[in-house]
KEDOSE-789394 format. One record per residue (C-alpha): residue number from 1; y, x, z. Coordinates in nm, 2 decimals, always signed. Each point is the difference from the previous one (the first is absolute). Example, Ala and Ser with C-alpha at 12.3 -4.5 7.8 and 13.67 -1.06 7.14 Angstrom:
REM residues 2
SITE;fiza;y;x;z
SITE;1;-0.45;+1.23;+0.78
SITE;2;+0.34;+0.14;-0.07
REM end
This chain:
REM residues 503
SITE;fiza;y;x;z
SITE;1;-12.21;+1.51;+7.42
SITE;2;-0.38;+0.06;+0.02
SITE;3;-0.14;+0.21;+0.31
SITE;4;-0.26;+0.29;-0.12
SITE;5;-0.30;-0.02;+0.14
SITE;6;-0.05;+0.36;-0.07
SITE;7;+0.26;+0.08;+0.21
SITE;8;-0.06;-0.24;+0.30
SITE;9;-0.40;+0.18;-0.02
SITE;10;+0.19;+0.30;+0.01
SITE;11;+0.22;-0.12;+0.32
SITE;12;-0.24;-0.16;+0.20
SITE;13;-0.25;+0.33;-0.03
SITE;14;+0.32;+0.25;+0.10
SITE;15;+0.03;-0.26;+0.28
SITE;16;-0.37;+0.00;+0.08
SITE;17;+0.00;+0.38;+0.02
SITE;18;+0.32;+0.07;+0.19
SITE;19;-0.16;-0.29;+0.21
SITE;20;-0.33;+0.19;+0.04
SITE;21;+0.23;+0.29;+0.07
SITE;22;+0.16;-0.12;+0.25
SITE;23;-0.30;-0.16;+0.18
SITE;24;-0.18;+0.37;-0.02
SITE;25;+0.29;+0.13;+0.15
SITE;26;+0.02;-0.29;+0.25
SITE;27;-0.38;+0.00;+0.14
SITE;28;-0.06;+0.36;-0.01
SITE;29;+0.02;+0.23;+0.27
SITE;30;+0.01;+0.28;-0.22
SITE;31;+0.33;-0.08;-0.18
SITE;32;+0.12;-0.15;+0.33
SITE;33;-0.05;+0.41;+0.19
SITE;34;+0.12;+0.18;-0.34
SITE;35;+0.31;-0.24;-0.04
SITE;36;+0.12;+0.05;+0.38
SITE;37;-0.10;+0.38;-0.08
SITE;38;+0.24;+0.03;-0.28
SITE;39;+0.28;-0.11;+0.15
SITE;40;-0.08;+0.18;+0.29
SITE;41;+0.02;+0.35;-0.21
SITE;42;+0.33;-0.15;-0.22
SITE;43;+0.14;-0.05;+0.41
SITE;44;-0.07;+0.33;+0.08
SITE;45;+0.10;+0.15;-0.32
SITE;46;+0.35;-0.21;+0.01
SITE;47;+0.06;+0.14;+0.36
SITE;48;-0.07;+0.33;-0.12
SITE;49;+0.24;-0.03;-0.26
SITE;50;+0.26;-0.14;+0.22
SITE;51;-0.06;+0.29;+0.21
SITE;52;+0.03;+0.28;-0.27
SITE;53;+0.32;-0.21;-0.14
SITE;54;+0.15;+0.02;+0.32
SITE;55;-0.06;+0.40;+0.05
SITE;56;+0.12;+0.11;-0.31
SITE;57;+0.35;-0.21;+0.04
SITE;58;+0.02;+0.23;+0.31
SITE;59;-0.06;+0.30;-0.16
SITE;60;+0.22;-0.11;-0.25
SITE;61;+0.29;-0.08;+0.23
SITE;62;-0.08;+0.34;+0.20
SITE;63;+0.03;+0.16;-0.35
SITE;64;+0.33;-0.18;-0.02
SITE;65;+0.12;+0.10;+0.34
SITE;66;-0.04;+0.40;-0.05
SITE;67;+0.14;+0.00;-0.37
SITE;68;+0.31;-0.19;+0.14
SITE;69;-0.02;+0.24;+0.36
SITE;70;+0.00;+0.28;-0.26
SITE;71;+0.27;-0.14;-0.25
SITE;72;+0.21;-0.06;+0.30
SITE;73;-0.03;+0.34;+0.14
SITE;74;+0.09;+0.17;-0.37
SITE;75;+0.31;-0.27;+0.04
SITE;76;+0.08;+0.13;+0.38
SITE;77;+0.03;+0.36;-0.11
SITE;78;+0.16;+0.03;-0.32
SITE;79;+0.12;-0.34;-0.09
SITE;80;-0.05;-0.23;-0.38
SITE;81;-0.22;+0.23;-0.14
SITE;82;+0.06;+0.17;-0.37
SITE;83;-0.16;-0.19;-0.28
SITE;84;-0.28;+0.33;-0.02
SITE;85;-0.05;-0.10;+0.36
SITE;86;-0.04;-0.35;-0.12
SITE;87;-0.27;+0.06;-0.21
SITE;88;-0.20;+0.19;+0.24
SITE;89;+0.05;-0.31;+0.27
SITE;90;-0.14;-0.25;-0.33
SITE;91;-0.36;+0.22;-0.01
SITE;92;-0.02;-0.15;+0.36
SITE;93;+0.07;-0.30;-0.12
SITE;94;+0.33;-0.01;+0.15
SITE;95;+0.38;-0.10;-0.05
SITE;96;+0.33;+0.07;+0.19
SITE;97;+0.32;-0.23;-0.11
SITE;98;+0.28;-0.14;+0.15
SITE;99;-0.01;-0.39;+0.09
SITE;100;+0.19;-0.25;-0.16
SITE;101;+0.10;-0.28;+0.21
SITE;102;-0.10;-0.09;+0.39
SITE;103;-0.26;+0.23;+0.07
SITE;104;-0.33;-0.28;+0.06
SITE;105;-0.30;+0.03;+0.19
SITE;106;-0.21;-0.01;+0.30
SITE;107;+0.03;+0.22;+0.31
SITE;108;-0.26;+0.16;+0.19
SITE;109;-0.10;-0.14;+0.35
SITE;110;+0.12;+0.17;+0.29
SITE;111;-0.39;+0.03;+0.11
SITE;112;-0.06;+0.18;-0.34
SITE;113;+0.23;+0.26;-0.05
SITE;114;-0.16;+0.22;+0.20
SITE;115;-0.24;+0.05;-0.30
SITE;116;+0.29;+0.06;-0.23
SITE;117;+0.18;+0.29;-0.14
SITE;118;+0.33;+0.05;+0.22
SITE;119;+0.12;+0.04;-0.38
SITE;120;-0.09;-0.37;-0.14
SITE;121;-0.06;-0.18;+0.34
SITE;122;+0.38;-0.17;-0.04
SITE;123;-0.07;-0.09;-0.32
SITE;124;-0.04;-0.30;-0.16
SITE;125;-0.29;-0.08;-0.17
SITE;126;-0.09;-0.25;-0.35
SITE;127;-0.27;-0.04;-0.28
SITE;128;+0.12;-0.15;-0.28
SITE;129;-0.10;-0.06;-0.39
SITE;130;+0.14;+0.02;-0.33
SITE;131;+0.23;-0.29;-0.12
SITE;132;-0.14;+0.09;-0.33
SITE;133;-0.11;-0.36;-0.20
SITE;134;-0.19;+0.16;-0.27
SITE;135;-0.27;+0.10;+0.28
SITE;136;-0.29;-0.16;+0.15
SITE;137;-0.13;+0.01;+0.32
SITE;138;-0.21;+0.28;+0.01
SITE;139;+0.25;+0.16;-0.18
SITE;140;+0.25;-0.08;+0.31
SITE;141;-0.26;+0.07;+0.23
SITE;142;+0.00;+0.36;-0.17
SITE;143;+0.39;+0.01;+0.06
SITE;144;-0.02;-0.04;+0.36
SITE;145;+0.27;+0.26;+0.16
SITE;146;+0.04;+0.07;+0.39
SITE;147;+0.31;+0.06;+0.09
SITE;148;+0.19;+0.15;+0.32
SITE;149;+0.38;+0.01;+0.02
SITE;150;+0.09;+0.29;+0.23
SITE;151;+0.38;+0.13;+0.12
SITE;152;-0.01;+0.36;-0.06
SITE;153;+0.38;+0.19;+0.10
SITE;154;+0.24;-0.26;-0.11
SITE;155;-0.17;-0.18;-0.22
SITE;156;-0.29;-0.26;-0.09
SITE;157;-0.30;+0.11;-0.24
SITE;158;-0.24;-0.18;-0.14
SITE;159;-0.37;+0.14;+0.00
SITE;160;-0.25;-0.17;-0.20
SITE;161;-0.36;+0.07;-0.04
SITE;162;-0.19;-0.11;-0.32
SITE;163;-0.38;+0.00;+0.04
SITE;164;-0.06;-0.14;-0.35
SITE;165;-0.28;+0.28;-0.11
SITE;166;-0.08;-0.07;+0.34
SITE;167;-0.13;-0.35;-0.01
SITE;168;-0.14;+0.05;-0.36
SITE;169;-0.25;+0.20;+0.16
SITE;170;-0.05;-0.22;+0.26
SITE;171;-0.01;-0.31;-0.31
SITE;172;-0.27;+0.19;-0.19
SITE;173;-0.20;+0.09;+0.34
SITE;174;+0.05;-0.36;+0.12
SITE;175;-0.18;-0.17;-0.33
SITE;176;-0.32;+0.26;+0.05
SITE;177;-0.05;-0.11;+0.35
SITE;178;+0.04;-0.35;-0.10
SITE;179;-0.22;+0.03;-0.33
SITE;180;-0.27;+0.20;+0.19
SITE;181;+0.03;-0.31;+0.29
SITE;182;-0.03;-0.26;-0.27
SITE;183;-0.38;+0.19;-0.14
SITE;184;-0.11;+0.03;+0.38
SITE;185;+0.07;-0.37;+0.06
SITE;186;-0.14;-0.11;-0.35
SITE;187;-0.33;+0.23;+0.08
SITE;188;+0.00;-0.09;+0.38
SITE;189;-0.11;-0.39;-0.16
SITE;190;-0.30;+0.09;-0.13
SITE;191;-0.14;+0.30;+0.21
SITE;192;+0.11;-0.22;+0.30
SITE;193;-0.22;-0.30;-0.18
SITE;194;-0.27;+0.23;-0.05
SITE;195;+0.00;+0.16;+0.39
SITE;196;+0.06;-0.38;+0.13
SITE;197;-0.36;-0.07;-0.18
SITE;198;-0.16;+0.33;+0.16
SITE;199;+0.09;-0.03;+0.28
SITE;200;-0.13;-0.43;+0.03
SITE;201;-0.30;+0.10;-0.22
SITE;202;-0.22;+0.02;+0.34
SITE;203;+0.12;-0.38;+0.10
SITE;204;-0.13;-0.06;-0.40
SITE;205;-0.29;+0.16;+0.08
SITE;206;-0.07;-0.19;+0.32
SITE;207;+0.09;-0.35;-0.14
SITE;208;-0.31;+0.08;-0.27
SITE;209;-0.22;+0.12;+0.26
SITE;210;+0.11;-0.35;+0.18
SITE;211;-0.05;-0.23;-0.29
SITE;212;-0.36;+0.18;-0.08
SITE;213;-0.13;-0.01;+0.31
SITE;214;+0.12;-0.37;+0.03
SITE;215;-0.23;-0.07;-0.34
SITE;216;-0.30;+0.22;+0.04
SITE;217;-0.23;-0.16;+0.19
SITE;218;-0.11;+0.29;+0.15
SITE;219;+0.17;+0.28;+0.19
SITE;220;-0.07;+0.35;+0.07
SITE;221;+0.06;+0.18;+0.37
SITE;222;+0.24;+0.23;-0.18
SITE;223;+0.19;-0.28;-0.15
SITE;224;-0.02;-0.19;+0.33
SITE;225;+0.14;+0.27;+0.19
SITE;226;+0.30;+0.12;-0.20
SITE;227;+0.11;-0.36;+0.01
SITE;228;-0.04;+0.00;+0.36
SITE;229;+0.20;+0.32;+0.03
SITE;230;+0.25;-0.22;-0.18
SITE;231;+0.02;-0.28;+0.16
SITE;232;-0.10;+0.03;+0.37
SITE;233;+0.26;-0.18;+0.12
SITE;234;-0.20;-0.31;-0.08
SITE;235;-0.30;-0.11;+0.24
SITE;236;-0.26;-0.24;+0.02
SITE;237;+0.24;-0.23;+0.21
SITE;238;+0.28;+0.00;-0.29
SITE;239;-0.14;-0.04;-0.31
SITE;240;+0.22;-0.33;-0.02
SITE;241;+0.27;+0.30;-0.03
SITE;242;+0.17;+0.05;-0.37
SITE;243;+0.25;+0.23;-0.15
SITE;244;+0.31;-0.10;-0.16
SITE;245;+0.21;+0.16;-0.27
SITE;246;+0.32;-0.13;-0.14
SITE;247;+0.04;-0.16;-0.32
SITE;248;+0.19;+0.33;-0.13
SITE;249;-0.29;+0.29;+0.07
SITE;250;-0.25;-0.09;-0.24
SITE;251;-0.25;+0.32;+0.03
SITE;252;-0.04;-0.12;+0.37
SITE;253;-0.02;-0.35;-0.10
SITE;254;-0.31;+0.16;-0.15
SITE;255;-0.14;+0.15;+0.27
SITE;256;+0.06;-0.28;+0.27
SITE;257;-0.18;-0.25;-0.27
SITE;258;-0.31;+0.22;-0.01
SITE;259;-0.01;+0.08;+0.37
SITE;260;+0.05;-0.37;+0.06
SITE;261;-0.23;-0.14;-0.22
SITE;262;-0.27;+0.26;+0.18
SITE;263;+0.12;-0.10;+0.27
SITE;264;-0.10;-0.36;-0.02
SITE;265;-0.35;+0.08;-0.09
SITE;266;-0.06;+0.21;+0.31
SITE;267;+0.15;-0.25;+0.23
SITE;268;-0.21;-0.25;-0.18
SITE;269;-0.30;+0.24;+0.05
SITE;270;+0.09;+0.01;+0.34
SITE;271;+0.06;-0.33;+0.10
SITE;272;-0.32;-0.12;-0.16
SITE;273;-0.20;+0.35;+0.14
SITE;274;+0.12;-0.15;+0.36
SITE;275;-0.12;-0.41;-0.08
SITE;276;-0.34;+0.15;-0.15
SITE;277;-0.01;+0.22;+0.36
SITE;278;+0.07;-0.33;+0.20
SITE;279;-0.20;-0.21;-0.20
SITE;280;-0.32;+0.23;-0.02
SITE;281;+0.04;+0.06;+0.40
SITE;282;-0.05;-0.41;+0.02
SITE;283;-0.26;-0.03;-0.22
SITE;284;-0.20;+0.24;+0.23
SITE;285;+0.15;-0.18;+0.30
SITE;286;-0.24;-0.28;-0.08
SITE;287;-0.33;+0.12;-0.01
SITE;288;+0.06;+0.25;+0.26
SITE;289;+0.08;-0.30;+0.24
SITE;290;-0.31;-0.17;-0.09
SITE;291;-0.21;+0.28;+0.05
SITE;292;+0.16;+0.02;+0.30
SITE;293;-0.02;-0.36;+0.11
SITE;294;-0.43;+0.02;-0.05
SITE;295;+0.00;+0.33;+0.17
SITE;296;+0.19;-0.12;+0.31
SITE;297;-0.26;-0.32;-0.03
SITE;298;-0.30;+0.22;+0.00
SITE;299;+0.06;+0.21;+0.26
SITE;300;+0.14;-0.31;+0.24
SITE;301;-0.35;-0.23;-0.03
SITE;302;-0.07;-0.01;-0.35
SITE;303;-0.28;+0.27;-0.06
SITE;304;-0.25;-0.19;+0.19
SITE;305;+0.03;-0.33;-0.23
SITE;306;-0.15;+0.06;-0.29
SITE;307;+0.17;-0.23;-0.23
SITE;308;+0.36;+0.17;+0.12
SITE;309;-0.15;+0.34;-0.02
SITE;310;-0.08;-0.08;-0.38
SITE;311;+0.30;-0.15;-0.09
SITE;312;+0.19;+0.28;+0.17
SITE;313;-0.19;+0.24;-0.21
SITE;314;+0.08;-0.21;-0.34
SITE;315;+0.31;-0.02;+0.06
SITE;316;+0.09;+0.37;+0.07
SITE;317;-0.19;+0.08;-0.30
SITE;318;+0.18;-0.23;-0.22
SITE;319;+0.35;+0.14;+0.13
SITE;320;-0.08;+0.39;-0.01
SITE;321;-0.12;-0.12;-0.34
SITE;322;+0.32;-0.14;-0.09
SITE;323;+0.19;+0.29;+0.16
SITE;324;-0.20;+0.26;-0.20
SITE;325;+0.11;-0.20;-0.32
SITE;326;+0.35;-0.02;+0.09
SITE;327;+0.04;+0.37;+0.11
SITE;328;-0.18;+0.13;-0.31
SITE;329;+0.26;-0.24;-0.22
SITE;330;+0.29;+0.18;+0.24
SITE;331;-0.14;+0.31;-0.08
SITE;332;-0.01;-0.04;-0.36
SITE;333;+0.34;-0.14;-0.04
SITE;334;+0.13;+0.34;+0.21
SITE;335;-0.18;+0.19;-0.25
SITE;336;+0.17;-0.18;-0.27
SITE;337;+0.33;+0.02;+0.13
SITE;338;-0.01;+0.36;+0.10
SITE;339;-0.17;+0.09;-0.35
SITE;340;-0.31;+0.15;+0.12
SITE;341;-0.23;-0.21;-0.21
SITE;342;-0.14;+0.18;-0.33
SITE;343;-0.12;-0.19;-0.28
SITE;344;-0.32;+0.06;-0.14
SITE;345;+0.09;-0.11;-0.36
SITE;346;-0.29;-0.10;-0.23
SITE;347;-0.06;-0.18;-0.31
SITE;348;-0.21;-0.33;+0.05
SITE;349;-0.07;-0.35;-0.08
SITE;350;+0.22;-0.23;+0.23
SITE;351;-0.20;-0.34;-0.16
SITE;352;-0.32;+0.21;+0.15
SITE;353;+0.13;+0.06;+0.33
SITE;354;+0.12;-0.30;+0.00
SITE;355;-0.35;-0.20;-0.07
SITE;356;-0.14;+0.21;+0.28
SITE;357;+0.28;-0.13;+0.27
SITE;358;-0.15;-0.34;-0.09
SITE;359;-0.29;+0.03;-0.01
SITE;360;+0.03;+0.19;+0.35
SITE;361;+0.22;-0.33;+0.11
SITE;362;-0.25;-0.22;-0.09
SITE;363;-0.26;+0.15;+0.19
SITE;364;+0.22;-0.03;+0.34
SITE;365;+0.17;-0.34;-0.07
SITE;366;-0.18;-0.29;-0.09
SITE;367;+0.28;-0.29;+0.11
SITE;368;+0.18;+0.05;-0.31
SITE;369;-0.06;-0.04;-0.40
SITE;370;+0.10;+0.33;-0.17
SITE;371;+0.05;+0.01;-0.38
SITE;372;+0.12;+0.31;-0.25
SITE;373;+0.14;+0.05;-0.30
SITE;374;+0.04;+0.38;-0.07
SITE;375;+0.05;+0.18;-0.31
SITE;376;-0.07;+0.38;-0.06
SITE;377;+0.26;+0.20;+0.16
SITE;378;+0.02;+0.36;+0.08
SITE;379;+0.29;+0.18;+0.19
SITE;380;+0.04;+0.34;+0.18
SITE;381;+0.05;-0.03;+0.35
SITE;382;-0.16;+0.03;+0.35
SITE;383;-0.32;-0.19;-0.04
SITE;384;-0.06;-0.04;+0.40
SITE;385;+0.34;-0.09;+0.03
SITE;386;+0.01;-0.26;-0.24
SITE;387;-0.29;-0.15;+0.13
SITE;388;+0.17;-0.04;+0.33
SITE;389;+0.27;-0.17;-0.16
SITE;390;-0.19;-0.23;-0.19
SITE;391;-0.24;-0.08;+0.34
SITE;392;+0.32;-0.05;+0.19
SITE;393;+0.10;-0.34;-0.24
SITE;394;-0.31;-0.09;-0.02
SITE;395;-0.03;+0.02;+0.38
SITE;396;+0.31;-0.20;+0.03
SITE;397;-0.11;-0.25;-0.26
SITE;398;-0.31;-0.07;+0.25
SITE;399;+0.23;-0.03;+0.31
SITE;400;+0.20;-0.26;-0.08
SITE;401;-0.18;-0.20;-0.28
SITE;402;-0.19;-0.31;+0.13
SITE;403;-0.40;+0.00;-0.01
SITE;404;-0.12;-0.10;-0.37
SITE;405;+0.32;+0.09;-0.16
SITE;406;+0.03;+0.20;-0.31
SITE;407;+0.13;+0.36;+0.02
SITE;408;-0.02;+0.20;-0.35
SITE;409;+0.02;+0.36;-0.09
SITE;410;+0.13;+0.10;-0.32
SITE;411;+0.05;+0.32;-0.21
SITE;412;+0.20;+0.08;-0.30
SITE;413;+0.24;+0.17;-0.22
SITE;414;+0.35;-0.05;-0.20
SITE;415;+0.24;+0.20;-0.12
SITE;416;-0.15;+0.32;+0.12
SITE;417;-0.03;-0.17;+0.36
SITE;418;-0.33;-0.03;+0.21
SITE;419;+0.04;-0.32;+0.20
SITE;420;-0.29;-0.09;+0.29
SITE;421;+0.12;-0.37;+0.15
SITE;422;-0.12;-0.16;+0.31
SITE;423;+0.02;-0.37;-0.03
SITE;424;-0.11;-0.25;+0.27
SITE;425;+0.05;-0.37;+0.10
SITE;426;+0.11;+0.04;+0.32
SITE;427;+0.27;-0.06;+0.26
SITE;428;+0.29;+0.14;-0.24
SITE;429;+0.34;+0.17;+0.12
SITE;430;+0.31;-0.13;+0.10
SITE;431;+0.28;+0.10;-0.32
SITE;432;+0.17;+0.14;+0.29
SITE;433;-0.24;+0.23;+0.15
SITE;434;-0.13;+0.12;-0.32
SITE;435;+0.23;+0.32;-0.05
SITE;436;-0.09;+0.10;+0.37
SITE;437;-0.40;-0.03;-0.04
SITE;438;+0.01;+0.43;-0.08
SITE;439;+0.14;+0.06;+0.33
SITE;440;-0.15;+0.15;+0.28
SITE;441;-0.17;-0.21;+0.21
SITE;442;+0.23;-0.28;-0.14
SITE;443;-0.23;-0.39;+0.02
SITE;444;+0.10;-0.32;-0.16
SITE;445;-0.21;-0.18;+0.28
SITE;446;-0.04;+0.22;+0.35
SITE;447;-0.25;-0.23;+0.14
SITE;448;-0.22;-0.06;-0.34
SITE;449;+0.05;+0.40;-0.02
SITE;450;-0.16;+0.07;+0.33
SITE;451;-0.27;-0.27;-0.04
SITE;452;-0.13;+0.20;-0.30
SITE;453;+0.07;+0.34;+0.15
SITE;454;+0.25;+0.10;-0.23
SITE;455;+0.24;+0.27;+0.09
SITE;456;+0.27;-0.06;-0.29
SITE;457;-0.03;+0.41;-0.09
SITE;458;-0.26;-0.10;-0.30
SITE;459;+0.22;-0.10;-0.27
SITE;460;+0.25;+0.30;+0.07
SITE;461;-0.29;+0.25;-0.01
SITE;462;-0.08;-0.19;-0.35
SITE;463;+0.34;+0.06;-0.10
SITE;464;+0.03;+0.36;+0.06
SITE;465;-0.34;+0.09;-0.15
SITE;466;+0.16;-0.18;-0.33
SITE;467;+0.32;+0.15;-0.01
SITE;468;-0.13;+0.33;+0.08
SITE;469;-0.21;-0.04;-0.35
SITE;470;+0.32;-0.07;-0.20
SITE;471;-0.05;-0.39;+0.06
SITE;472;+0.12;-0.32;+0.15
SITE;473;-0.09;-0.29;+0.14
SITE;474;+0.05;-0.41;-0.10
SITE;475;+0.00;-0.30;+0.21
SITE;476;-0.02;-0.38;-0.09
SITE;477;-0.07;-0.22;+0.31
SITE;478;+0.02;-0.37;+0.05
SITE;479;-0.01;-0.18;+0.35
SITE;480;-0.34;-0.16;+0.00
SITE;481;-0.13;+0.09;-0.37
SITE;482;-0.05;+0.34;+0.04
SITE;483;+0.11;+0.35;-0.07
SITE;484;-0.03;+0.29;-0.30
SITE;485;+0.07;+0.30;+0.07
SITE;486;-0.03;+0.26;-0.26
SITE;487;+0.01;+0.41;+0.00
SITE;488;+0.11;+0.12;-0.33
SITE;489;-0.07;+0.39;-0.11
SITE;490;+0.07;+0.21;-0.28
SITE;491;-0.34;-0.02;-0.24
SITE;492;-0.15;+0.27;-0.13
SITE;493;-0.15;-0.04;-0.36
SITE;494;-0.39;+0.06;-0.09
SITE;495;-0.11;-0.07;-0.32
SITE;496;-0.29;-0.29;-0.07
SITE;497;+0.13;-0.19;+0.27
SITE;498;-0.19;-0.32;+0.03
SITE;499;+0.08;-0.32;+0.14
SITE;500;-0.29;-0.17;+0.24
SITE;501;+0.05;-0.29;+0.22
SITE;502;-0.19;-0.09;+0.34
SITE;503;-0.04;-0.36;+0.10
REM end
């Protein structure tokens, strides 16, 4: 026999769905809260019912009790009674006959009988149902009779109390209460659903204000300080510190993702805030010592030899040179990074600027052998900005490329892309130092570095000015062949664009 596939489609998507079911009802807090709330209410409800159950079977059997008090008093003064006396006793839903057989039934507790009629408290007492086989159970359950045989003069009577219209009306109140129970539990499911999600709509809230402040790069001092108000529980000395939700809450598996994920960019922030501190602090160490060491020098013997005098003098000059250099770069990298810096944006010719960089360069260097090839390129951007850039990799080029090497500057476009490339033949970089050269103060060679007075803040400085235009940066480097690096920005398009090249 042949399998439909038609029908195995139609079996694997019912189990996919009651699969995705499930797994919604699983992972989410939600259904998890409105589940225990439901059979929370059908607990209360069910003790409720239980409780009204149990109070009408004692009015009920109080009912009983003065029918048959009253029955036995009628029996007490005048005997049987007549069959007219009979029928008013049925409208009370009443009988008197005489028992047949051992009288049967239960006495009442010596304890109770204080709370008994001095008429019925010897009797005994029974509930029985009809033997009839043609009935069902409600319909026996509608039969019910309580009895109480009593000895009145000389003889035994038999009272019994039929409560049949009785517990019809308590049948027909019964199913209301239960149907009305049933539409409160049904509609308690989705107005509980619906408060559950009103009531975690501010966690919602705060897992997107989480996540966006975790992508935007930059934040606002109202943003900054409602998530503070949130979460300052967590200082500057536990950032390491996460939050953890269990697999089966899955809107504050939400939140803890976006507050973590923030989280590790501010402790990253910090932790490289503190090494940029420390390593700034020992980059001023340095010259400070030295100025120090000359000044100590002079004022022991060495302003009355000329030659120390002079070479004190040079040397301190060279060092608060240096020191003005690196505190401007600190300075402009805090300006960065606090986002006080405004762009003056303006439409210009980067192969232009670029030409005049050189031709600046090769007025101040003549130990190496510059060459160009730039194409006509115009961009919107910072023009004094990119010209520090582009002086910063040409500065670099000149530091560590060897007297009458070759260091070329190029310019051009593809794809929609302005690309300005620095290419020398100098000492190259390491493969694995090359993804550290934009950090701070970061030196593939510490001792070369300080011979050329580099303060390794250069290249990070480049970066930020490029990826503050929309850009990024490019590196190929080779140990002792050289090193291109390359700044790549969007173009922007100028008709009769011409091509030149400069030798």
């Amino acid at each position: 026999m042949k399998s439909d596939p038609l029908n195995k489609s139609s079996n694997s998507s019912n189990a996919s769905d009651s699969k995705s079911l499930s797994s919604r009802i699983r992972f989410s807090i939600v259904w998890k809260l409105n589940i225990k709330l439901f059979f929370r209410m059908l607990g209360l409800l069910l003790i409720l019912d239980l409780f009204l159950c149990l109070l009408t079977t004692a009015g009920w059997i109080i009912r009983a009790e003065q029918t048959v008090t009253g029955a036995a008093k009628l029996l007490t003064e005048s005997g049987l009674p007549a069959p007219e006396a009979e029928q008013w006793l049925a409208l009370n839903d009443c009988s008197i006959n005489l028992p047949t057989g051992e009288s049967k039934g239960i006495p009442i507790p010596e304890p109770l009988r204080t709370y008994f009629s001095k008429q019925t408290v010897s009797g005994l007492r029974s509930i029985s149902l009809p033997n009839s086989k043609g009935l069902n159970g409600l319909g026996r359950f509608l039969g019910i009779t309580y009895n109480v045989t009593i000895d009145a003069g000389n003889r035994s009577y038999l009272i019994s109390f039929h409560p049949q219209e009785t517990l019809q009306i308590f049948i027909g109140i019964s199913a209301i209460v239960l149907v009305l129970e049933f539409l409160m539990l049904l509609r308690s499911i989705f107005t509980g659903a619906r408060i559950i999600r009103t009531t975690l709509r501010p966690i919602q809230e705060l897992a997107e204000t989480a996540r966006g402040l975790s992508t935007e790069g930059v934040f606002s001092p109202e943003q900054l300080e409602v998530l503070a108000g949130k979460l300052d529980d967590i200082n500057a000395t536990r950032l390491d510190t996460r939050i953890s939700v269990g697999e089966t809450q899955s809107e504050l598996k939400t939140l803890a993702s976006a507050i973590n994920g923030m989280l590790d960019r501010i402790n990253a922030s910090y932790r490289s805030q503190i090494r940029f501190v420390s390593d700034a602090s020992h980059e001023l160490r340095t010259p400070i010592s030295v100025i120090q060491g000359y000044v100590n020098l002079l004022d022991r013997w060495g302003k009355n030899d000329e030659k120390t005098l002079q070479e004190s003098i040079d040397a301190i000059k060279d060092e608060t040179e240096n020191m003005k250099s690196l505190v401007e770069q600190l300075l402009f990298l805090a300006r960065g990074d606090n986002n006080s810096m405004a762009l003056q944006i303006e439409h210009f010719e980067l192969s232009a600027l670029a030409e005049e960089v050189l031709r600046e360069t090769r007025m101040i260097d003549e130990n190496h052998d510059y060459g160009s090839k730039i194409s006509a390129v115009f961009i919107n951007a910072d023009k004094s900005l990119i010209k520090q850039a582009m002086r910063i990799l040409i500065d670099n080029a000149m530091k560590y490329t060897p007297t009458g090497k070759h260091i070329t500057l190029s310019v051009s476009s593809a794809d929609g892309l302005a690309r300005l490339t620095v290419q020398d033949e100098g000492i190259g970089i390491a493969p694995e130092a090359v993804p550290k050269i934009f950090d701070r103060f970061f030196r593939a060679d510490e001792s070369r570095a300080r011979a050329t007075g580099g303060t390794g803040l250069g290249l990070a400085i480049a970066k930020w000015i490029t990826e503050r235009h929309g850009g990024h940066m490019e590196v190929l480097s080779r140990l002792d062949i050289g090193t291109r690096i390359s700044i790549v920005l969007p173009v922007a398009l100028k008709e009769n664009q011409t091509t030149q090249k400069v030798k």
